[in-house]
N, C-alpha and C positions, 0 to 999 in steps of 0.2 A: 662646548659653548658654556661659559658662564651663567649663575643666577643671573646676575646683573645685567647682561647681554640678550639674554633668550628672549624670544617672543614669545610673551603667552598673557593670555587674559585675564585681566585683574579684576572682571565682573565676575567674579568664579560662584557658584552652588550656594558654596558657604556664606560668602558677602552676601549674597542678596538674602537668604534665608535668618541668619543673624542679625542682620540689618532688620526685618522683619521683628523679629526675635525682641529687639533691642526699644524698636517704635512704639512695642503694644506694652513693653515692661516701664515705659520712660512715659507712656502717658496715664500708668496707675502710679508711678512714684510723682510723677509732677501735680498730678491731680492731688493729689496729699500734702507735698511739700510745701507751697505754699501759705496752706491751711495750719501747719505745725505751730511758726510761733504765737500766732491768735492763739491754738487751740489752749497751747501750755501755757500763756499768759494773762488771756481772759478769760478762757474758760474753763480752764483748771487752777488757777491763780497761782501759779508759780514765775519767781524773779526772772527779770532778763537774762540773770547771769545762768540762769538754769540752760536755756534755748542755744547758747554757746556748748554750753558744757556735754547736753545730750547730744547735740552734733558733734561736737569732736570726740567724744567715747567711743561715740558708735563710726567716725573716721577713722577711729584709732586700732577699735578690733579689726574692722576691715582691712585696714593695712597688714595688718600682723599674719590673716589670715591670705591674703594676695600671696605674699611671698611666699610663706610654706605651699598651697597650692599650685603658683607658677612653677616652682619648681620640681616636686611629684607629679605635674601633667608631661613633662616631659618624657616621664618616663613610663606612667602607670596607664595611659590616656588623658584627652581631655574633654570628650566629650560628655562621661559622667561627670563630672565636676563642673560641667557648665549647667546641666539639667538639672543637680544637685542646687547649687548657688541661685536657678531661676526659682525652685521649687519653696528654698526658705526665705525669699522674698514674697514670697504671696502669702506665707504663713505671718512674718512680720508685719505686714498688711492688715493682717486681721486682728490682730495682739493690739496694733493701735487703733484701730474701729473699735475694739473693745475696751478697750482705755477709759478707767472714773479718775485715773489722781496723775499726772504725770509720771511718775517711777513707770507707771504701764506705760505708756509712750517712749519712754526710755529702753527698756525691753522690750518691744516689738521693733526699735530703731537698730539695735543692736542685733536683734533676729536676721531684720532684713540687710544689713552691712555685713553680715557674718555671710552672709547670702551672694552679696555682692565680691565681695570676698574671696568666696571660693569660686565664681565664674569668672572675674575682671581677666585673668593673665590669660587661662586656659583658653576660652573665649578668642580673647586679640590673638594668640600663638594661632590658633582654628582662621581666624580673621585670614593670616600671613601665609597660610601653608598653602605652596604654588605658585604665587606672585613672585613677580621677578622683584629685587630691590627696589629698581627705578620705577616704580607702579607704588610702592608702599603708601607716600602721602594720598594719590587715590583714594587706594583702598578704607583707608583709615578716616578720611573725608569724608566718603560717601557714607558710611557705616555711622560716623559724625553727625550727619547731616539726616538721616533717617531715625539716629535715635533722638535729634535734639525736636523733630519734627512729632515725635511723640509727646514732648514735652511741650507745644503748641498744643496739641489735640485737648492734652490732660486739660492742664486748667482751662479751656476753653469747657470741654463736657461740666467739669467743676463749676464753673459758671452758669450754664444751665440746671444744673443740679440744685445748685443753692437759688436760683430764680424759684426753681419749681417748690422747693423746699422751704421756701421761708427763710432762707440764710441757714437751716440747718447745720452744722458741719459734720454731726454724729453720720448724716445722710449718705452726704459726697464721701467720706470715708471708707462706707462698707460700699459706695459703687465702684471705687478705684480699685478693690478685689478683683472684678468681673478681668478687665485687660491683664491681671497681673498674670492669675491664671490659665489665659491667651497665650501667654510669652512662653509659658510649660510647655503648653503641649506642640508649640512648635518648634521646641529644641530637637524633637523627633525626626524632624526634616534634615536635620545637618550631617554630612559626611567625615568619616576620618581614616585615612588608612592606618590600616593594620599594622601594627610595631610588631617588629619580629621579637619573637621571644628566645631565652635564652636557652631553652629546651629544643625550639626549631633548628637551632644551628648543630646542636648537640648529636642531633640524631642522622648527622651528615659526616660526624667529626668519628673519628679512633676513640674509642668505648672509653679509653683511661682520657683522653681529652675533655671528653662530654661530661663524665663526671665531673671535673675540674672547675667546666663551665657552667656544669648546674648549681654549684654550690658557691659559688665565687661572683659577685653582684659588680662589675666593672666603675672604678670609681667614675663621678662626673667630673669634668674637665671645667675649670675655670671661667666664669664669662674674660671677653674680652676685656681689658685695660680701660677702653673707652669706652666701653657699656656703663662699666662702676664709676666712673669719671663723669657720663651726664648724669646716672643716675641721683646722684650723690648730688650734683649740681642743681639739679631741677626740684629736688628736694630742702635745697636749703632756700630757696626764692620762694617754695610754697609754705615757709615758716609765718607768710605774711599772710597768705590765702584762707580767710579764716570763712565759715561757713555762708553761703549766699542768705541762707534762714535768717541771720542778722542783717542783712540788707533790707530784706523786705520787712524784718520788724523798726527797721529805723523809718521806713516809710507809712508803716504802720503808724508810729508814734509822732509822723511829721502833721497825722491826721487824715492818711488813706482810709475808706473802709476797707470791711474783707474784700467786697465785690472789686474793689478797685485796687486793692492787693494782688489778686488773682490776675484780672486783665494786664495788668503791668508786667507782671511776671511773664501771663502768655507771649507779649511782646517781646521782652528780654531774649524769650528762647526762639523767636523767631527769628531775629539780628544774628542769634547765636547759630539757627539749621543755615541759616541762609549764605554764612563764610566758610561754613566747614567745608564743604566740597572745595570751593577754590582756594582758600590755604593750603587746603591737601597737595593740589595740584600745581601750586605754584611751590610746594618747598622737596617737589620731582626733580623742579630744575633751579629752583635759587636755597644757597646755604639753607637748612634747616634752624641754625641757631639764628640765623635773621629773621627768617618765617615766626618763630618762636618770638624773639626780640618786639614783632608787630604787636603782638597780643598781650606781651607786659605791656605796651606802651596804650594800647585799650582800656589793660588795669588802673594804672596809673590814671589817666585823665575820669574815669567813671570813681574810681576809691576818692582822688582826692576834689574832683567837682562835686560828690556827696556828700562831702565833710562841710563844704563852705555854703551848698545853695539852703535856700529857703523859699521857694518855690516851685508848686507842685510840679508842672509841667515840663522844668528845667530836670528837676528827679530824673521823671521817665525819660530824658532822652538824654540823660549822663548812665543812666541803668543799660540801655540801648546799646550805647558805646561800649557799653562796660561785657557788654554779649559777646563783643569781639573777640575779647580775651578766650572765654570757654570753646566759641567755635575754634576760634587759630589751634591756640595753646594743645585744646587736646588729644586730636588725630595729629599733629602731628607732633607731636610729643610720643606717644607710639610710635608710630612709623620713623623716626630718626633712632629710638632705639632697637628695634625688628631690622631695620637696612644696617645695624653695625656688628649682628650676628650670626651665626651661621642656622636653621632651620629648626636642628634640634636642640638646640637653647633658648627659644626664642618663646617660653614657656616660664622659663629661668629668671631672663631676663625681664622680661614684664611683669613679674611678681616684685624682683628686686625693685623695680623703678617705682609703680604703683606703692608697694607696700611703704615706700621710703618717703613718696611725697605726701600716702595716706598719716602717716605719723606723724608726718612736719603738719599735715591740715588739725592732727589732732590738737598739737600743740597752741595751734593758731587759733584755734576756736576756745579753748579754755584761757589764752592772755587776753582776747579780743572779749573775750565774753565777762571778763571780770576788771577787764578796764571799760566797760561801757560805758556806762554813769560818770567815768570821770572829766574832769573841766567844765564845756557846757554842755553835755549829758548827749545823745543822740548816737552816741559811739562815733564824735564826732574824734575823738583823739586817737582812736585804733584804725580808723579810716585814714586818717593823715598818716600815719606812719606808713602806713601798709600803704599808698599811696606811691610816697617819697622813693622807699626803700625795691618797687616794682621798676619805677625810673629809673634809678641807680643801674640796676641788672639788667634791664634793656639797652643803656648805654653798652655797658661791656657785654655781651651777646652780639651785638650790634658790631664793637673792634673785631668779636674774635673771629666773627666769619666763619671763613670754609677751613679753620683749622681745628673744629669740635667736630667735624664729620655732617 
């Protein structure tokens, strides 16, 4: 009986403990995130075109470093490399709590994406291992849907934090430590079977064989055709996907305070926990590139409705919409690359895709961040593009159907 056929349980060990894993680390990073472009524009006085730029550097190592590690988990393990990537996220945590000039903020950003980094592929490969194909959007939903629900938790405690604190943000900073550290120690919970080594087979084998096989590291075989073919796709649509950090400083600058920075946000990611499950589970059974194609078209109306409104309230619930995007888009954006290959590449794979569209974000965030200011200022002309150009590619997503897998 095939992967794709077998029954077996897609609520597995690993999901739920990851899941876990993913809620306690997504509500120290959101509890921070939000706080970032204030922090580096009021209170360390640095340009907007700065808040681009550190975002997409620190997208941009992280990319770099997905790939190399997606790839070496396949073969060397993955579960050090996920404890590893939790471990330098708590420590970037604190590089930025400790932060007087922005460059500090920039290095701790980059700590913790160096972080994110080395856990993203190995992690999702961990996520995959045992699930039949047709369970994949599930898995990847609910996992979605857990860590975005962290992202709710964060800025809400951040919210209290800064009540408590006077608006502090130096405060809420070094409390977003406390969950980062959380998400460590329960990477201990997770399971991985034993990869045979190449000395086990050795010692089964004709004496002149085993030597053969001990010195001889078997090449790795190719992803498939249409791994590199979405990858590569998905990658150039997020040439437009410039850091969400500029979203919330355009609302910053529409005349949000922080308090009301934060709350917004919290909402955002609630729109965003609240589709991931059912995206997941509806691109089980309808096209994946259509399921995808819904959540450019969430971008699209949130990018280019915040280019044109001027009004607060209109913001938050084009911001709203625009959650749809990151719920759909990124379980199952996984899961349609994990369903097109075989178990043990699927480590490979995820490095590949991740690393490819962390690169195109990198890029995104350095055009987007130095075209801000231009025309009438709000970053209202990097929104329109990146608006337009999300439409375009949901259209065709939309033709190509069930012929991208």
């Amino acid at each position: 009986m095939s992967e794709a056929t077998e029954k077996k349980p897609w609520l597995t060990r690993n999901v739920k403990v990851l899941s876990a894993v993913s809620l306690a680390q997504d509500a120290a990073s959101e509890m921070l995130y939000p706080l970032l472009p204030i922090l580096l524009t009021t209170t360390l006085g640095a340009p907007a075109a700065v808040v681009g730029i550190v975002e997409g550097i620190a997208e941009g190592v992280a990319a770099l470093i997905k790939y190399i590690s997606g790839r070496t988990s396949d073969r060397v393990g993955r579960k050090p490399a996920v404890a590893t990537g939790y471990g330098l996220a708590a420590v970037g945590k604190i590089i930025i709590a400790a932060a007087t000039v922005w460059p500090g903020v920039l290095a701790g950003r980059v700590v913790d994406r160096v972080g994110k980094g080395i856990r993203g592929a190995p992690r999702d490969a961990l996520l995959a291992d045992g699930v039949a194909t047709t369970s994949m959007g599930k898995v990847f939903g609910f996992h979605r849907a857990a860590d975005t629900l962290g992202a709710v938790i964060g800025p809400l405690i951040g919210l209290a934090v800064l009540a408590a604190a006077s608006g502090n943000i130096q405060v809420a900073l070094w409390v977003a430590v406390i969950p980062a550290l959380i998400s460590v120690a329960l990477v201990s919970l997770t399971v991985e079977k034993r990869r045979p080594k190449v000395r086990d087979a050795a010692r089964s084998a004709d004496s002149s064989v085993a030597r053969t096989a001990a010195t001889t590291r078997p090449k790795a075989p190719p992803l498939p055709p249409r791994v590199r073919l979405i990858a590569g796709l998905l990658a150039v649509i997020a040439l437009v996907n410039f850091p969400d950090a500029l979203l919330l400083l355009h609302l910053n600058e529409q005349g949000f305070s922080t308090m009301s920075v934060v709350a917004t946000y919290a909402l955002f990611n609630l729109a965003n926990a609240a589709i991931a499950f059912p995206a997941g589970a509806l691109s089980d059974r309808w096209p994946r590139a259509r399921v995808y194609a819904l959540g450019l078209i969430c971008f699209a109306i949130g990018y280019i409705g915040l280019a044109v409104a001027d009004t607060g309230w209109i913001s938050v619930l084009l911001l709203l919409v625009y959650g749809g995007f990151a719920g759909i888009t990124d379980g199952v954006g996984k899961a349609w690359i994990s369903s097109l290959c075989p178990p043990d590449q699927r480590g490979h794979a995820q490095g590949l895709m991740q690393g490819l569209t962390g690169g195109a974000i990198l890029l995104a965030g350095i055009w987007a961040g130095l075209a801000w200011t231009s025309g009438s200022g709000l970053g209202t002309v990097p929104m329109m593009i990146a608006g337009i150009v999300s439409a375009l590619a949901a259209i065709g997503l939309l033709m190509a159907g069930r012929r991208l897998g």
